[in-house]
OpenMM code with the backbone's topology and positions (N, CA, C; nanometers):
from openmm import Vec3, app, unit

residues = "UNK UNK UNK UNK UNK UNK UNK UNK UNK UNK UNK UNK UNK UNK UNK UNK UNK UNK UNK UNK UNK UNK UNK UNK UNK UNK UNK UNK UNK UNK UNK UNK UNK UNK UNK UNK UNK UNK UNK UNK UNK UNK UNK UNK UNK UNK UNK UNK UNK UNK UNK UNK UNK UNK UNK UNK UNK UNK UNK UNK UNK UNK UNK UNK UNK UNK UNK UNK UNK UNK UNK UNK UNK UNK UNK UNK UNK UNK UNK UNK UNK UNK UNK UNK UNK UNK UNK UNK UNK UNK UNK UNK UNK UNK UNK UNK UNK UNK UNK UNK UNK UNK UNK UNK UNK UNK UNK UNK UNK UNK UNK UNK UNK UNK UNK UNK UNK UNK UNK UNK UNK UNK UNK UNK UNK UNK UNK UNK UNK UNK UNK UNK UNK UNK UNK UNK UNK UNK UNK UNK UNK UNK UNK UNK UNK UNK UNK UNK UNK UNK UNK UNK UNK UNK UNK UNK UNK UNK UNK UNK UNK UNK UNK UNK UNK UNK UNK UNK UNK UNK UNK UNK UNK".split()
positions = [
    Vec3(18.1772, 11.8375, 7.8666),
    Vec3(18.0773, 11.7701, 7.9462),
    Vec3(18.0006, 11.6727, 7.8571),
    Vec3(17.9602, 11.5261, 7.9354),
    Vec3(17.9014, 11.4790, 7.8369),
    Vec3(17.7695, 11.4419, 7.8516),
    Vec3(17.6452, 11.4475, 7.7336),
    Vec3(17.5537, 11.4316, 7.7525),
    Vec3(17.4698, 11.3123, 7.7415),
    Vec3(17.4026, 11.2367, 7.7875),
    Vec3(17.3638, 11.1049, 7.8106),
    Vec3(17.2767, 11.0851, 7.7329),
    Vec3(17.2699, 10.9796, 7.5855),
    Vec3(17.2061, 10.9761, 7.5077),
    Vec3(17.0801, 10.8871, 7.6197),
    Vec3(16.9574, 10.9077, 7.5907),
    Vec3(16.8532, 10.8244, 7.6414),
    Vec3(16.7424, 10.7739, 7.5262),
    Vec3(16.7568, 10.6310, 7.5120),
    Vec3(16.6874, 10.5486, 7.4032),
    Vec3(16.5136, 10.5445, 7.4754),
    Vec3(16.4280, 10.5624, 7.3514),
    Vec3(16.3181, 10.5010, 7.4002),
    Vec3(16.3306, 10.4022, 7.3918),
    Vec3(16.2441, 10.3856, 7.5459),
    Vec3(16.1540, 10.2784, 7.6018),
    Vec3(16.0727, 10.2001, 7.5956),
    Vec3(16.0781, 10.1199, 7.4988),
    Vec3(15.9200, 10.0791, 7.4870),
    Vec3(15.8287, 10.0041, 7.5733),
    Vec3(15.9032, 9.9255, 7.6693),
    Vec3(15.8226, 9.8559, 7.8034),
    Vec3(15.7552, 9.9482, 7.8717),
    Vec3(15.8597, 10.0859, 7.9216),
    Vec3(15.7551, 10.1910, 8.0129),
    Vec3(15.6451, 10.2498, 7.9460),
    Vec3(15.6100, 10.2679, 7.8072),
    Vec3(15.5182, 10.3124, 7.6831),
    Vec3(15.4456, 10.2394, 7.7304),
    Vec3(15.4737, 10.0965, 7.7037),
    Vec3(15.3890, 10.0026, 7.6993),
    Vec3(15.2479, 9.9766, 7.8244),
    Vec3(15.3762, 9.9535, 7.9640),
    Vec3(15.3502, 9.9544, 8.1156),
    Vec3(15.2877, 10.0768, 8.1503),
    Vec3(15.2907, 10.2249, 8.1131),
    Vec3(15.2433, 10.3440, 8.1514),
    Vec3(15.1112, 10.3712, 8.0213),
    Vec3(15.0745, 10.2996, 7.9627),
    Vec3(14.9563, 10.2973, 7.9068),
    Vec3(14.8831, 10.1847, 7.9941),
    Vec3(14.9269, 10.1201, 7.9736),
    Vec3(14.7891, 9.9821, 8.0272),
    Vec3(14.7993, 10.0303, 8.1996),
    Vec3(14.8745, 10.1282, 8.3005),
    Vec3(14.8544, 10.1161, 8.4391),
    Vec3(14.7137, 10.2740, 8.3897),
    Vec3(14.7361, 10.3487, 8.2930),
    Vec3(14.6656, 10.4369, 8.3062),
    Vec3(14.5471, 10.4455, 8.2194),
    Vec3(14.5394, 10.2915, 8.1663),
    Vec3(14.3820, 10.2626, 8.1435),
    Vec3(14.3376, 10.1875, 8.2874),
    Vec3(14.4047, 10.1136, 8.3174),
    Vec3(14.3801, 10.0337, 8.4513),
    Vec3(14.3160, 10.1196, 8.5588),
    Vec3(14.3802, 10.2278, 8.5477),
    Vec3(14.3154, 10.3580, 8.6398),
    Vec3(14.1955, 10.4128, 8.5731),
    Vec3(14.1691, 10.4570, 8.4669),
    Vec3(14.0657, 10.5040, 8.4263),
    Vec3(13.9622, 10.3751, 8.4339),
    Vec3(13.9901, 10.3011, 8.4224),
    Vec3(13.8310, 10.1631, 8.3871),
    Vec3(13.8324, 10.1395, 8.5459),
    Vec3(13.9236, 10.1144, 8.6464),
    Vec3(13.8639, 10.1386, 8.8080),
    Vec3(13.8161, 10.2901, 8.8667),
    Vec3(13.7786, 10.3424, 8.8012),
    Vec3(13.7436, 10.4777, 8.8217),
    Vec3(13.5546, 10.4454, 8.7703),
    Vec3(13.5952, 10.3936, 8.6530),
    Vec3(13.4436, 10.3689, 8.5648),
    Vec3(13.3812, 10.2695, 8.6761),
    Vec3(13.4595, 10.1853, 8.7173),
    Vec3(13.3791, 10.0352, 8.7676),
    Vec3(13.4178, 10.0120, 8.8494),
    Vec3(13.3115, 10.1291, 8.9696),
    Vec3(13.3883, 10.1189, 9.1316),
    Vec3(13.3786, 10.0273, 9.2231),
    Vec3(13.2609, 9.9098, 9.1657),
    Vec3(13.1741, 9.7851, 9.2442),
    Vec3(13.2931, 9.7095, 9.1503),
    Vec3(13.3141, 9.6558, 9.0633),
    Vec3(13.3668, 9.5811, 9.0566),
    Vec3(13.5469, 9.5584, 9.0491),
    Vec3(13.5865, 9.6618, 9.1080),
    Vec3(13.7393, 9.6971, 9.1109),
    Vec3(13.7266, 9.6581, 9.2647),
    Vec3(13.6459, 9.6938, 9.3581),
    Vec3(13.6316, 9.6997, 9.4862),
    Vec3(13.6269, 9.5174, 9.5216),
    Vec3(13.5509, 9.4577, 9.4423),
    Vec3(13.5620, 9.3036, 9.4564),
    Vec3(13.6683, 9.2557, 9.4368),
    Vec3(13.7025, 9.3495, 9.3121),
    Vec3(13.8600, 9.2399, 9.2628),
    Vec3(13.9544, 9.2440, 9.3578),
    Vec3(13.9490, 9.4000, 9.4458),
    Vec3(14.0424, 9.3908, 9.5987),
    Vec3(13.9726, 9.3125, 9.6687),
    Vec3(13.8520, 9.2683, 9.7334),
    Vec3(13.8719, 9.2011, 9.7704),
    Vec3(13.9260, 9.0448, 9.7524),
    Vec3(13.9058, 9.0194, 9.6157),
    Vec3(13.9557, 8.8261, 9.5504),
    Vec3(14.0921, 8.8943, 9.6013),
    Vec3(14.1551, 8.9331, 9.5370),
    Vec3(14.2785, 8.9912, 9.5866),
    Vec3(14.3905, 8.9491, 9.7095),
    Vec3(14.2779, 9.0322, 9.7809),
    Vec3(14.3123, 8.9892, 10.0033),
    Vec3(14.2494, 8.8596, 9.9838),
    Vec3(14.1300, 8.7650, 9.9523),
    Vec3(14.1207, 8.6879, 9.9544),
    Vec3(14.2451, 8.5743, 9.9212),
    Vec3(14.3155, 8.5855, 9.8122),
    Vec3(14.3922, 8.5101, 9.7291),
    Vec3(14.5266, 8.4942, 9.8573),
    Vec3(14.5703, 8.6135, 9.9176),
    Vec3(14.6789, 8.6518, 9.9671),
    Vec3(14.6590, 8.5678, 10.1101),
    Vec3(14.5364, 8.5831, 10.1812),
    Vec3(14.4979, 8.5031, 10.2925),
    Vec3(14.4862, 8.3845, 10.3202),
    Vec3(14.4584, 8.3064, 10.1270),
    Vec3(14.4843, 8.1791, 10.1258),
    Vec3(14.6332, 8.1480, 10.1367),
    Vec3(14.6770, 8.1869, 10.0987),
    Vec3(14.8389, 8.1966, 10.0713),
    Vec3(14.9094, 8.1536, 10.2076),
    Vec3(14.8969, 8.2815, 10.2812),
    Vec3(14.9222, 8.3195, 10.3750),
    Vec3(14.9100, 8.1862, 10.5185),
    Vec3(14.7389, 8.1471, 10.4943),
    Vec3(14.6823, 7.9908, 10.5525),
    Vec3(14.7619, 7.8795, 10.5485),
    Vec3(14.7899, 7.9009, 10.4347),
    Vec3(14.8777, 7.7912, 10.3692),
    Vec3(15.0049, 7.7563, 10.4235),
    Vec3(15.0660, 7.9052, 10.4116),
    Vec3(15.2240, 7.8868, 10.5052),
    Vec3(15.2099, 7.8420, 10.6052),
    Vec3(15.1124, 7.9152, 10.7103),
    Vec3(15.1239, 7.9532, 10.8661),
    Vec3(15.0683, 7.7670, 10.9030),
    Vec3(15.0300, 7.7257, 10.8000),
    Vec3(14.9926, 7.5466, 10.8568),
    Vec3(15.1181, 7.5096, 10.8106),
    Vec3(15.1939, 7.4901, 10.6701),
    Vec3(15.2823, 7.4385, 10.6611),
    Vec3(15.4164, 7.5022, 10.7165),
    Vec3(15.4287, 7.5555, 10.8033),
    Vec3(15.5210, 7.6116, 10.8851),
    Vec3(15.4819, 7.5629, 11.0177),
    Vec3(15.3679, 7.5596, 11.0796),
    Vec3(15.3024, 7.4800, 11.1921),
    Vec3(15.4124, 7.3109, 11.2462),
    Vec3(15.3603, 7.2869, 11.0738),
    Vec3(15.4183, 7.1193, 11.0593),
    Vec3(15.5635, 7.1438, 11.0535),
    Vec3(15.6132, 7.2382, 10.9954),
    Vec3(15.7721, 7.2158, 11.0657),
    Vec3(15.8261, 7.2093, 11.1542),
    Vec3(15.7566, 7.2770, 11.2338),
    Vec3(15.7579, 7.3854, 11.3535),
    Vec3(15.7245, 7.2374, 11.4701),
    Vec3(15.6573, 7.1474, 11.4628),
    Vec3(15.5959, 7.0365, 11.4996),
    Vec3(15.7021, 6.9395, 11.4990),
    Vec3(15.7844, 6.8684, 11.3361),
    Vec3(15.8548, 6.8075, 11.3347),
    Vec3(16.0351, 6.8297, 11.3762),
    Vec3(16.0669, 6.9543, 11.3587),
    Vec3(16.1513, 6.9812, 11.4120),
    Vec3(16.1808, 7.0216, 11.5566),
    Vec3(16.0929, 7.0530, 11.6496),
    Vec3(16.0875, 7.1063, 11.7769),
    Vec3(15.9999, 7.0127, 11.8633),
    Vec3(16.0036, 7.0130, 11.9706),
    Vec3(15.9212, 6.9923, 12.0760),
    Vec3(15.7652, 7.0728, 12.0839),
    Vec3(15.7387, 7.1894, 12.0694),
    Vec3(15.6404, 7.2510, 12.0520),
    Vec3(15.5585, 7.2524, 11.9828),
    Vec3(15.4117, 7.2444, 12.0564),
    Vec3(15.2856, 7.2307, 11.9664),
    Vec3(15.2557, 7.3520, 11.9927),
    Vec3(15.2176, 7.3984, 11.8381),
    Vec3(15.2451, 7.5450, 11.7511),
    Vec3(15.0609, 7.5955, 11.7262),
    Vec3(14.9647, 7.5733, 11.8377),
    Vec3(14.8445, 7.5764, 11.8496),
    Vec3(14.7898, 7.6967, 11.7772),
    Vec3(14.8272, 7.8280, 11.7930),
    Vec3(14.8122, 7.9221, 11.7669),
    Vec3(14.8570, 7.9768, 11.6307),
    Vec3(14.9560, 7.8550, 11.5494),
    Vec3(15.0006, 7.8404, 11.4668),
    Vec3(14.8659, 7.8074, 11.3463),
    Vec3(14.8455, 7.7219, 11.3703),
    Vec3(14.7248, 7.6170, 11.3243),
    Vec3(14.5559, 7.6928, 11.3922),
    Vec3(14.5587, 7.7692, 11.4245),
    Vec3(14.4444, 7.8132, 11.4897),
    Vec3(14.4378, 7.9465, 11.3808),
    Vec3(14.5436, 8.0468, 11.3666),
    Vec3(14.5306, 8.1393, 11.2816),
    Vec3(14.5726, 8.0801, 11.0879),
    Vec3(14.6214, 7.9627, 11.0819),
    Vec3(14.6114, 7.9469, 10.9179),
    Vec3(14.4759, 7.8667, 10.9183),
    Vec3(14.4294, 7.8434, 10.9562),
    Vec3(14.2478, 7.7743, 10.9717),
    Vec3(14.1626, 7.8878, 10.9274),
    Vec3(14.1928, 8.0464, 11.0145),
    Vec3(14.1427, 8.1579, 11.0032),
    Vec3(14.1746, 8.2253, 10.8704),
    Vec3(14.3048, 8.2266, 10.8668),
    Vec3(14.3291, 8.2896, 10.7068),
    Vec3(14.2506, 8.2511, 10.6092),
    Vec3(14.2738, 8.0947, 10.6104),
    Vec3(14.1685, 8.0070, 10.5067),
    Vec3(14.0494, 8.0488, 10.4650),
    Vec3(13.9611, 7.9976, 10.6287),
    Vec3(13.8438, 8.0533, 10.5799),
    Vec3(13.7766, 8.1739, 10.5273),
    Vec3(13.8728, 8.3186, 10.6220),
    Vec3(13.8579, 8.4383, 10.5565),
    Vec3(13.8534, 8.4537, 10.4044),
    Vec3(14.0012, 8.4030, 10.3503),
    Vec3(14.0415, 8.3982, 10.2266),
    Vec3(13.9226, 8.3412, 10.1190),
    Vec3(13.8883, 8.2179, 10.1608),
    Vec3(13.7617, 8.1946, 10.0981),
    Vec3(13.6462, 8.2329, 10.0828),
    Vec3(13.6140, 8.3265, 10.2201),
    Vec3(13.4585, 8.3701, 10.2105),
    Vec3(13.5354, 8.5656, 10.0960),
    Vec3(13.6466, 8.5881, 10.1461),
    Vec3(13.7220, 8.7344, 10.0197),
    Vec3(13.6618, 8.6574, 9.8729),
    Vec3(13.6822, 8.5497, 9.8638),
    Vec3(13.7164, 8.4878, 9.7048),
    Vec3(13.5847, 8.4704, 9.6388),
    Vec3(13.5269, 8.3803, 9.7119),
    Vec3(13.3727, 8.3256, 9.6453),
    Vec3(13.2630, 8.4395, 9.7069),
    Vec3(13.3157, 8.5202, 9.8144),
    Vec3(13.2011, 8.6278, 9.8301),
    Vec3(13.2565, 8.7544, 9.8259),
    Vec3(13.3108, 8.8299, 9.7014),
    Vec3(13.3450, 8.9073, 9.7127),
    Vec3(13.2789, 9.0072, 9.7410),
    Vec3(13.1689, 9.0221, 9.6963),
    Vec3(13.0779, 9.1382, 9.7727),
    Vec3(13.0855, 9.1612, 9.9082),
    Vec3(13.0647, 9.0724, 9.9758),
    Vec3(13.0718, 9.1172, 10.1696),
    Vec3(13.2096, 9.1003, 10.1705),
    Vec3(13.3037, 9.0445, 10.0783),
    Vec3(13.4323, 9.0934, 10.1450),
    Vec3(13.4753, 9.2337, 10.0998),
    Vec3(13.3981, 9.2934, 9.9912),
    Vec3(13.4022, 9.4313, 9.9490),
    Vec3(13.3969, 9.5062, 10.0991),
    Vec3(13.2391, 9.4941, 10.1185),
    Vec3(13.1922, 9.5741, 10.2559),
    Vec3(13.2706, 9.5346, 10.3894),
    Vec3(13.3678, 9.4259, 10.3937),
    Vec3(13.4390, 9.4074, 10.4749),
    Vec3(13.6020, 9.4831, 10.5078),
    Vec3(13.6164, 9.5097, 10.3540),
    Vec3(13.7335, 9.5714, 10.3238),
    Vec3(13.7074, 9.7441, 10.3358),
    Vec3(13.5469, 9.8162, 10.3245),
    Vec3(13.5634, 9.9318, 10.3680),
    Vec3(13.5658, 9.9295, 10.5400),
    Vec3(13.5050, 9.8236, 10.6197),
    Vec3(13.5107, 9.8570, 10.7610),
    Vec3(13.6296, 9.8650, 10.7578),
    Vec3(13.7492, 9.7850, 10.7284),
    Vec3(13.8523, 9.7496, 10.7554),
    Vec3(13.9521, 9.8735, 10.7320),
    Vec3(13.9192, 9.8973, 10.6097),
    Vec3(14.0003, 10.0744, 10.5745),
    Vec3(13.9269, 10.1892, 10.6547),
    Vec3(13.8103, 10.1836, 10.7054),
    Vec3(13.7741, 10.3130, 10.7785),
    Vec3(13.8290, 10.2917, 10.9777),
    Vec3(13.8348, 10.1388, 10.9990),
    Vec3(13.9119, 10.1151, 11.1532),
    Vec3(14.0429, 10.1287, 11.1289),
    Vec3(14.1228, 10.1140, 11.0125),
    Vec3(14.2397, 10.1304, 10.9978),
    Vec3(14.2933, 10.3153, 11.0101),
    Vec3(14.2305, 10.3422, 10.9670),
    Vec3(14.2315, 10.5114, 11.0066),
    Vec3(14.1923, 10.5263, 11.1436),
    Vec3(14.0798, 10.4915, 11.1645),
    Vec3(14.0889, 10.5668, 11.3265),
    Vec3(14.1899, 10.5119, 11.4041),
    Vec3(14.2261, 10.4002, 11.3751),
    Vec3(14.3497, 10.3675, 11.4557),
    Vec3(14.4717, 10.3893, 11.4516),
    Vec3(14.5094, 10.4610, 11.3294),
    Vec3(14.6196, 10.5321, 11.2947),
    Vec3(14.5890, 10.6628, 11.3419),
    Vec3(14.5178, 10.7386, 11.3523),
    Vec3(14.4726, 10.8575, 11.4170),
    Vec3(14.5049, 10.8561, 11.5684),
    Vec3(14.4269, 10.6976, 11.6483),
    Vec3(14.4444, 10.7373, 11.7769),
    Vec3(14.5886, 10.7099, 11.8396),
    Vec3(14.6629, 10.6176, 11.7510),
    Vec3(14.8020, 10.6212, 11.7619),
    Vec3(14.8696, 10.7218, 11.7389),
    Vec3(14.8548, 10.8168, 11.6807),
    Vec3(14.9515, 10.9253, 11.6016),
    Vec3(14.9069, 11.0349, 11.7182),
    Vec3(14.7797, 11.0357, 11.7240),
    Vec3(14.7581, 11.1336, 11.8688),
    Vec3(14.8428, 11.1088, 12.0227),
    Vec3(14.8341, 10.9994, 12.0512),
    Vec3(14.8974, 10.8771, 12.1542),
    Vec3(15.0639, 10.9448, 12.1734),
    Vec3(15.0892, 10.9222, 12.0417),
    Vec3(15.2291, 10.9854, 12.0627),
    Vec3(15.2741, 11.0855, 12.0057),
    Vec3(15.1400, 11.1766, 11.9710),
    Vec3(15.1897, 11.3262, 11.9523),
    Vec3(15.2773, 11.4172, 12.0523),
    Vec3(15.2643, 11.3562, 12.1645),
    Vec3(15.3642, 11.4489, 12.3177),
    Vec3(15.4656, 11.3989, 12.2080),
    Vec3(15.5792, 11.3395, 12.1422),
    Vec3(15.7074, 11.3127, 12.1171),
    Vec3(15.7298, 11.4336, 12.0412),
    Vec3(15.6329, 11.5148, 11.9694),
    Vec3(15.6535, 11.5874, 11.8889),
    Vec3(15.6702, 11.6857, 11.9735),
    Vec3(15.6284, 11.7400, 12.0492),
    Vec3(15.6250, 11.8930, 12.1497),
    Vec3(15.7665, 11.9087, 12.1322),
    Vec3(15.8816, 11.8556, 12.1366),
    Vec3(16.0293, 11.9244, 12.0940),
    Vec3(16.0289, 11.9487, 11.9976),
    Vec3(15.9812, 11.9066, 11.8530),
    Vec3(16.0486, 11.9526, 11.7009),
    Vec3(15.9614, 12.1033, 11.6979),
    Vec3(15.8935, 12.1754, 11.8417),
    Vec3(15.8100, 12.2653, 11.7769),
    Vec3(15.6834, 12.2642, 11.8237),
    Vec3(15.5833, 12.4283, 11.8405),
    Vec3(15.5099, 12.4444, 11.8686),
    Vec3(15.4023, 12.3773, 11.7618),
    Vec3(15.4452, 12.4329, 11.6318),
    Vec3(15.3339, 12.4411, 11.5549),
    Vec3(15.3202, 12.3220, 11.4590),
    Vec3(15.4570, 12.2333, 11.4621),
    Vec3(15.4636, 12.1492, 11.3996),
    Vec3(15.3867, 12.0104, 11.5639),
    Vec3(15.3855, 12.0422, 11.6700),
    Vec3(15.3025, 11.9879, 11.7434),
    Vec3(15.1398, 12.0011, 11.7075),
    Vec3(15.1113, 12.0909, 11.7041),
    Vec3(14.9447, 12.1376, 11.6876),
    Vec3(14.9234, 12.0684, 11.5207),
    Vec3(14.9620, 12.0857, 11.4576),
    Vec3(14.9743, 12.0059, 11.3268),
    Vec3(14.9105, 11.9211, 11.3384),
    Vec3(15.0445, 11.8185, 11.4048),
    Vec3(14.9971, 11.6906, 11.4329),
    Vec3(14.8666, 11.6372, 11.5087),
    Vec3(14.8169, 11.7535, 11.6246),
    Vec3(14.7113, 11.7232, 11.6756),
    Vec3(14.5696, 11.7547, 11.5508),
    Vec3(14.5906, 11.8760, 11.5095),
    Vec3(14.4929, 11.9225, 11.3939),
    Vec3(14.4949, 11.7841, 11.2811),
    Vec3(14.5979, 11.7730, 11.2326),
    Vec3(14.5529, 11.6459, 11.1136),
    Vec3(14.5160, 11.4859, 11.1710),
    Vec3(14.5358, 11.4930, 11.2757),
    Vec3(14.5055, 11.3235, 11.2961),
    Vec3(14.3453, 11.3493, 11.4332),
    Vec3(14.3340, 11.4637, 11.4754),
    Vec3(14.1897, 11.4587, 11.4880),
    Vec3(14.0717, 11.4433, 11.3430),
    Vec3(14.1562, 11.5079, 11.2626),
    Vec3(14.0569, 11.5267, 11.1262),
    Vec3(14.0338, 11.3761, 11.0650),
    Vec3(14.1861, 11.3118, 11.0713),
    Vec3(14.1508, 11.1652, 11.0533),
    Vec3(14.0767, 11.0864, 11.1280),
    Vec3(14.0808, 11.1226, 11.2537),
    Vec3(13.9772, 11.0291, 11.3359),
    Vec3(13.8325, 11.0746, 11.2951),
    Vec3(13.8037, 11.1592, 11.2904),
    Vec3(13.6622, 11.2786, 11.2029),
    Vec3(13.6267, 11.1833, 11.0713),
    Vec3(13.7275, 11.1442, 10.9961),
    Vec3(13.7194, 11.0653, 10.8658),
    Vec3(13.6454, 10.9202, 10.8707),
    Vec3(13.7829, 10.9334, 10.9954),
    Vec3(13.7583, 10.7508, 10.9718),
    Vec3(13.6277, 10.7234, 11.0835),
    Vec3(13.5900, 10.7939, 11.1811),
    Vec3(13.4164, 10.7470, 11.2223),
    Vec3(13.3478, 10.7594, 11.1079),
    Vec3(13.3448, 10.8699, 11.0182),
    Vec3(13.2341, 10.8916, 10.9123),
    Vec3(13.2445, 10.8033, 10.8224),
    Vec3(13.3685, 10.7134, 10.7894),
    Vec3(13.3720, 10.6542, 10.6956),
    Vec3(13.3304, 10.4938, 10.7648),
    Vec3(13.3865, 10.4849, 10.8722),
    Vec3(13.3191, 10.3560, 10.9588),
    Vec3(13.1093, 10.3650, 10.9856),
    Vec3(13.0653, 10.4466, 10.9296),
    Vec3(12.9497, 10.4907, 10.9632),
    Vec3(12.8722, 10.5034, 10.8253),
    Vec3(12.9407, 10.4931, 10.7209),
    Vec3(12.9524, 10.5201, 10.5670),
    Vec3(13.0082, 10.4070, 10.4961),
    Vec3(13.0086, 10.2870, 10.4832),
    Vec3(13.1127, 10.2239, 10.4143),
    Vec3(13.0810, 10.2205, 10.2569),
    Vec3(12.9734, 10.2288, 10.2211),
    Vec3(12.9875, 10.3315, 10.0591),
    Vec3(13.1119, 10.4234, 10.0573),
    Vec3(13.0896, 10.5625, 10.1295),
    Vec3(13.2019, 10.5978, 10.1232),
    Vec3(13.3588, 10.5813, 10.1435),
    Vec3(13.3612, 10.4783, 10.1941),
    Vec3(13.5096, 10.4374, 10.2213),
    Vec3(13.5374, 10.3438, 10.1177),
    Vec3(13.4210, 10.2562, 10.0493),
    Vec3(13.4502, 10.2094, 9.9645),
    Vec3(13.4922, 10.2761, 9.8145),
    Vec3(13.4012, 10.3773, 9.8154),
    Vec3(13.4977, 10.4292, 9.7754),
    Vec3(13.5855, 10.5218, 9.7317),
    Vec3(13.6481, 10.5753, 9.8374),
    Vec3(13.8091, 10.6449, 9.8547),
    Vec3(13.8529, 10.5141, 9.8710),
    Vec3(13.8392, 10.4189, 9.8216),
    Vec3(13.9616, 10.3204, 9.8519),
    Vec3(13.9666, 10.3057, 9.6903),
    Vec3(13.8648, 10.2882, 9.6335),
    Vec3(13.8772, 10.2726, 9.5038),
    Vec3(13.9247, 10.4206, 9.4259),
    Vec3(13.9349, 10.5237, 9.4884),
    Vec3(14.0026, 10.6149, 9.4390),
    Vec3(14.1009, 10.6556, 9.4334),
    Vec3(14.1454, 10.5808, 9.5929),
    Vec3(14.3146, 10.5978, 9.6135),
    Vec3(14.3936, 10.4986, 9.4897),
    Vec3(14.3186, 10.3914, 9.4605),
    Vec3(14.4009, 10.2903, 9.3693),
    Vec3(14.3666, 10.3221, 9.2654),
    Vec3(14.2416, 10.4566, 9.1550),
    Vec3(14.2496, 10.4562, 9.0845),
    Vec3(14.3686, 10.5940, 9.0189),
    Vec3(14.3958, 10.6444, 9.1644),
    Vec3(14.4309, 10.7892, 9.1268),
    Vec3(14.6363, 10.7300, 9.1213),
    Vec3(14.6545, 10.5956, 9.1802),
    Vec3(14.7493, 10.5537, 9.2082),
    Vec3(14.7878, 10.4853, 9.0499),
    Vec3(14.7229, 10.4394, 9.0057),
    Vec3(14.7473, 10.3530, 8.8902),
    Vec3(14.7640, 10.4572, 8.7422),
    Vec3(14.6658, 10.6067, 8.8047),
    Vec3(14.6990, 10.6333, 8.6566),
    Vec3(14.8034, 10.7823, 8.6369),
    Vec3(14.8327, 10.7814, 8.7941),
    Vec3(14.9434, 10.8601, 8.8556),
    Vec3(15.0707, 10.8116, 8.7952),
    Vec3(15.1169, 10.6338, 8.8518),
    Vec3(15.1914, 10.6037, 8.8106),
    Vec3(15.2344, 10.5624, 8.6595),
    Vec3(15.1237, 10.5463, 8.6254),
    Vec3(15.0928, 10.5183, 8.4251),
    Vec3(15.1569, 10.6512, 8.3091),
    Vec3(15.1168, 10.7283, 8.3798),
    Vec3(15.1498, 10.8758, 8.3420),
    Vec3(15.3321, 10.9024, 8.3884),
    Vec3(15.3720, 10.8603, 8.5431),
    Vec3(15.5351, 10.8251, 8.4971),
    Vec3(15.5962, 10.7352, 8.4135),
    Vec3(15.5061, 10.6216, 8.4079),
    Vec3(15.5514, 10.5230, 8.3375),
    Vec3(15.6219, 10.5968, 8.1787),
    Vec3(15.5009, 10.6689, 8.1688),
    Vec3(15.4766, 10.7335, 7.9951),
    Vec3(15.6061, 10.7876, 7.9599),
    Vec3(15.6109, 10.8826, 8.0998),
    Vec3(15.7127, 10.9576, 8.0556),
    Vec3(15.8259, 10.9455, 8.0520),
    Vec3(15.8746, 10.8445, 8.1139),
    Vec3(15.9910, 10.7773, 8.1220),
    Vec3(16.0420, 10.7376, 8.0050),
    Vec3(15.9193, 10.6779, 7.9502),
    Vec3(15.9307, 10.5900, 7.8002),
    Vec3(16.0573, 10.7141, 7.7269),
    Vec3(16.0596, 10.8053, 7.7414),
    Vec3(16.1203, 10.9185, 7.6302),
    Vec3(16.2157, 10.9734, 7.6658),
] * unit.nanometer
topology = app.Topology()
chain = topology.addChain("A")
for resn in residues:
    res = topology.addResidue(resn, chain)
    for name in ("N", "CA", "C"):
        topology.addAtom(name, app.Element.getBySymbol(name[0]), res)
């Protein structure tokens, strides 16, 4: 049988140190990790503005159709994107409403079509009703709280960065 020599790594060393300081210093600096998501969505919305007009104008020169709704939502991206960028603070507090409606609405969807589940099972039905009431429980308190949602958001990405930093590491070997 043969055994697979494995060389260190030095990129994943490298990459699984700096994701798991990256995690520890957004852990330290929960106001300003929380802005940098928002420049972030800001950056992405410009982006995004950008296409949905220059896709508009294709959409214009190649077709018959005026693409209104086209040009009505990259106008919107824009400006969003800009007030994420140069105001990151209210796009901070914009980004916890946004993560605490994003839960209740994954909650009231997952409830919505919890009947699909009643075949895989009694208890794996009630489950589903038990954990996505608890999320809807979350996400009012956290829509009611946006300190707090701000941050579990900054915890999910710090616990994510130094989660993955720590595979990175180990890979290295």
């Amino acid at each position: 049988m043969e055994t697979i020599q494995h060389k260190f790594n030095w990129f994943s060393l490298v990459v699984g140190v700096i994701l798991f300081v990256a995690g520890i210093v957004t852990f330290i600096h929960l106001g300003t990790t929380l802005e940098f998501i928002s420049i972030i969505i800001g950056v992405t919305a410009v982006v995004k503005g950008l296409y949905e007009l220059w896709f508009k104008h294709v959409l214009d020169t190649t077709t018959e159709e005026k693409t209104l709704g086209l040009f009505a939502m990259g106008i919107v991206d824009l400006v969003l994107g800009f007030l994420f960028i140069f105001k990151a603070a209210t796009g901070a507090q914009v980004v916890a409403y946004i993560f605490a409606l994003w839960f209740i609405f994954d909650a009231i969807v997952q409830l919505a079509s919890s009947k699909q589940f009643k075949n895989a099972g009694k208890a794996h039905y009630v489950w589903m009703i038990v954990l996505n009431v608890i999320a809807l429980i979350l996400g009012i308190a956290l829509l009611f709280n946006p300190l707090l949602a701000s941050i579990a958001i900054v915890w999910i990405v710090s616990i994510y960065l130094v989660v993955t930093g720590i595979s990175q590491f180990i890979s290295a070997f």
